[in-house]
N, C-alpha and C positions, 0 to 999 in steps of 0.2 A: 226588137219591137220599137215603135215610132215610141217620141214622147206623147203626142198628141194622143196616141191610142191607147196611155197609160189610166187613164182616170174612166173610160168607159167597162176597162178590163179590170181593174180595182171595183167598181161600181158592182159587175156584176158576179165576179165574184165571191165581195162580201155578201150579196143577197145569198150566192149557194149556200155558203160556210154558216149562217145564219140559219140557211133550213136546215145544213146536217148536224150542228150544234141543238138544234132543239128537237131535232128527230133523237138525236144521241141521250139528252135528256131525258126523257118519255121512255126510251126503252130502258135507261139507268134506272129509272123511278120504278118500273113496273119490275123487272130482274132483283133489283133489293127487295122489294116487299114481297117479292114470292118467295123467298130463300125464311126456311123456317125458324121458330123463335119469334118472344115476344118483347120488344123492344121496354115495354111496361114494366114485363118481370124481372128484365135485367136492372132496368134503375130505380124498382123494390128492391133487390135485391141489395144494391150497393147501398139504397139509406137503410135497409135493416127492417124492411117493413114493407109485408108483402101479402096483407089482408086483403078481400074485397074490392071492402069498402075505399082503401086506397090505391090500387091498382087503377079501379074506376076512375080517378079521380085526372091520376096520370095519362089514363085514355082520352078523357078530356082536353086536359092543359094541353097537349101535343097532338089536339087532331086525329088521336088512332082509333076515334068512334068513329068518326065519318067513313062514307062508304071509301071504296078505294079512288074512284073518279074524281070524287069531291077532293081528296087529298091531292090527287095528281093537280088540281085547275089550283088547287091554295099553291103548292110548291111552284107550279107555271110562274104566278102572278109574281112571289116573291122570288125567284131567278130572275125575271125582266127589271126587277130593281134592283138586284144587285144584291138580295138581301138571300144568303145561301144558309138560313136557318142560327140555332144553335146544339151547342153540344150539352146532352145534359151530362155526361161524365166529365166533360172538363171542365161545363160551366163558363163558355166561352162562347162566344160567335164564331159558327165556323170561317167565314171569313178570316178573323183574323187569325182563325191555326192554320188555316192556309197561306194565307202571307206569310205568316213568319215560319212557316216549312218552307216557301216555296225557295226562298235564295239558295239553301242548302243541296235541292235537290237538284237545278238547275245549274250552279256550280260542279257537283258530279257528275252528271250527262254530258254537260258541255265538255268538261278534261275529256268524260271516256268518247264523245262525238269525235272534236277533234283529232286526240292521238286514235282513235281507228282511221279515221278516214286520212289522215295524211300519212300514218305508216302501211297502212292499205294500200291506197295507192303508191306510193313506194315500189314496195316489196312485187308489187302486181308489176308495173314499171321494170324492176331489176328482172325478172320472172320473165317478161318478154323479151327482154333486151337480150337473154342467154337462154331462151328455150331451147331444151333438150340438153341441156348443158347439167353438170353438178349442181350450181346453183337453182335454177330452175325446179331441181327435184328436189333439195333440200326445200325451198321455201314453200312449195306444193304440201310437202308431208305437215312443215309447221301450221301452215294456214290448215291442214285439213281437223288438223288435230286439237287446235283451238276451236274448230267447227264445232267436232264431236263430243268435247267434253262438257257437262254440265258446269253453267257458274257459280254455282255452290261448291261444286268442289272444288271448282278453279281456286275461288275464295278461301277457303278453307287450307288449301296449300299454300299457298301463298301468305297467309296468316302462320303457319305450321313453320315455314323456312325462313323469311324476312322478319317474322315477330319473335317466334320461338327460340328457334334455333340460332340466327344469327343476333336478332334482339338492335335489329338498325330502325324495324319502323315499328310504330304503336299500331296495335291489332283492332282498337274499336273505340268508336267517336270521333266526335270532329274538331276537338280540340282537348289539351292535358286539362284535369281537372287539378283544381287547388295551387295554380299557378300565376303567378301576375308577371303580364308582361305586357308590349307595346311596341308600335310602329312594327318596323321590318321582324319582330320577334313572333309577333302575331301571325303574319303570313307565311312565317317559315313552317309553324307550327301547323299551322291548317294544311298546306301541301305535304308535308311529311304524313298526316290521317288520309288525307285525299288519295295519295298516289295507290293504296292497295285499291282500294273499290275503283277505281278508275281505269286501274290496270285488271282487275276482274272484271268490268262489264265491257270493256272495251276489246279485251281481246278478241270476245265472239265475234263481233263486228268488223274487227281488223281482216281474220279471214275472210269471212264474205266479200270485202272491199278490192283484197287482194285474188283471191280467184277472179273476180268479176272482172278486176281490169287488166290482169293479164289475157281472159280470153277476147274482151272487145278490142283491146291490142292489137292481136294477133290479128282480129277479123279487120280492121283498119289498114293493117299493112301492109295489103292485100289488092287494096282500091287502087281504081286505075290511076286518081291522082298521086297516091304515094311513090307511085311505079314512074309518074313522068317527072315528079320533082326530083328523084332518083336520077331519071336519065338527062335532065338539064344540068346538074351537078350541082344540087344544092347538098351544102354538108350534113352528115347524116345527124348530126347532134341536132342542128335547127330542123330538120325533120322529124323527129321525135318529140321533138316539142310542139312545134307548130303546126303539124298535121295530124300526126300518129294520136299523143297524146289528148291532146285539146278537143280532136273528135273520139275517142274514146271514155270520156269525160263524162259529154252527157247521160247514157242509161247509169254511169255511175250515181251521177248526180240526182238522178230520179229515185234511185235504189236507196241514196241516202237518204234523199229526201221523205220517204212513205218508213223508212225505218227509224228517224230521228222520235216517231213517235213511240215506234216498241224499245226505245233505249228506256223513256218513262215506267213504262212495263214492266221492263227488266230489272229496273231501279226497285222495285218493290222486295224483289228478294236480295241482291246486294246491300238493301241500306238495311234491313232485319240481319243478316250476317255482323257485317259490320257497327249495328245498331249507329247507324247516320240518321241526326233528326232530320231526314226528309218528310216530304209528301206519301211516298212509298213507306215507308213504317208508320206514317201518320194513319193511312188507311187498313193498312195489316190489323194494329190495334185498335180499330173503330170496328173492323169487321169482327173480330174476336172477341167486342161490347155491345153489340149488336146498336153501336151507335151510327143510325142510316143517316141525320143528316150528314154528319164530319167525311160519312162514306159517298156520299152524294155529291157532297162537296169538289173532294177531292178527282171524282169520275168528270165531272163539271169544268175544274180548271184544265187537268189534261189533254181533254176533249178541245177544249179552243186552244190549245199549245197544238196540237196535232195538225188541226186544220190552218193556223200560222205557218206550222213547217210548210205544208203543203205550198202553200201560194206563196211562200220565200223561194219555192224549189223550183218553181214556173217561171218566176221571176230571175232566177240565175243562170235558166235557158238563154234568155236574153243577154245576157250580160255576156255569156262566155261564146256563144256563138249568134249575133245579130241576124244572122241568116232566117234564124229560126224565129216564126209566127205563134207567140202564146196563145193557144187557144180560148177562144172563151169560155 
């Protein structure tokens, strides 16, 4: 893509992203407040007092007399400021329990993003390089097998053999508690908690990456140009790199791209295994308090991390093959 053509295709982009963000909003809003339970009675309940007269009272302080409309245009107004409520179980602005989740959660997405998609494609890569070969069929079986298993259990094993039995990594959290340490000690310790959940949500992802690019591979080297680079005699290693792979790349790239959101997703049940103070257990226990803002919140920031992947993902069309016209 031209540079000139970059700021009209940012322009209008952000306007979509803007409408599916606030389309996403409104139907977040409307989905939590129909899921049953009374948000009043749950925080009577936790002060101990759960009369009438003070239930009412609570219906008030928080808006949950108003009709539902009226509530959706209050929550609108305070979204467009930036202003994403409070918690009353924590007693915090959801805001900032989502900031200070968010580093966490995005730290283990990102490990599990990365190691899928570069041993992903990898393995997809080795996978075409020797199809129908041994290899080929062993990595087939592993990729499919990481497909089919659930990451709860993945997790759960993986906890069972690395934490239990052999006793090399810690099974939950994201750092030793009761420990003082610094500089390089701190980061050793965090990647030692990181690497189980990272290697549980990542696997599922590795297969997909990996079937996916051994068969756009195959379908690549196939094409008439690869057949005439072939017969001009270029070596076959910078053919695989420079044709085979690099156009094989992009549906990859798309594939990651629309899935780096359900890695978010998926983070909800790894960082509850795990118990990682992410965004993902942030909202598990909001749902389970019937606290809708912190839960609102959290649908809120995801929601525009999602539509960011998206327009990173369009944007890396460009970069890896200039041929190719981002659409508006």
């Amino acid at each position: 893509m031209e540079a000139s053509k970059l700021p009209g295709f940012l322009l209008r982009r952000g306007v979509k992203a803007a409408i599916v963000v606030l389309a996403i909003v409104v139907c977040n809003f409307l989905l939590v407040h129909a899921a049953p339970g009374d948000p009043a009675s749950v925080i009577a309940g936790q002060s101990g007092a759960a009369d009438a007269v003070f239930l009412e009272q609570l219906r008030r302080q928080f808006g949950l007399d108003q009709p539902l409309h009226v509530q959706l245009w209050i929550y609108l107004k305070s979204v467009l400021s930036l202003d994403l409520g409070f918690s009353h179980r924590q007693q915090q602005p959801v805001a900032a329990l989502v900031l200070e989740r968010l580093p966490a959660t995005l730290l283990l997405t990102g490990a599990a993003f990365a190691f899928a998609l570069a041993a992903g494609v990898t393995l997809g890569a080795l996978a075409a390089q020797r199809v129908g070969r041994w290899a080929d069929s062993v990595i087939t079986v592993i990729a499919l097998t990481f497909y089919a298993t659930p990451l709860f259990w993945v997790g759960l094993m993986l906890v069972l053999v690395f934490s239990v039995w052999l006793e090399w990594l810690p099974s939950f959290g994201m750092s030793s508690v009761g420990v003082e340490m610094h500089g390089l000690e701190v980061v050793w310790d965090v990647a030692q908690h990181l690497l189980l959940p990272a290697l549980t949500l990542g696997l599922f992802y590795l297969a997909v990456y990996a079937r996916l690019t051994r068969a756009t591979m195959l379908e690549v080297a196939d094409q008439d140009f690869v057949k005439t680079a072939r017969a001009k005699g270029v070596p076959e290693g910078r053919i695989l790199r420079a044709h085979v792979l690099r156009n094989a790349l992009l549906p990859v790239i798309t594939f990651a791209g629309i899935q780096a959101g359900q890695l978010l997703g998926g983070s909800i049940l790894v960082e509850t295994v795990f118990a990682w103070p992410g965004i993902g257990r942030l909202a598990f226990e909001a749902l389970l308090a019937r606290d809708y803002p912190v839960l609102l919140g959290v649908f809120f920031c995801t929601s525009v991390m999602v539509v960011l992947f998206n327009l990173l993902t369009d944007l890396l069309y460009a970069i890896i093959d200039p041929r190719v016209e981002v659409a508006g």
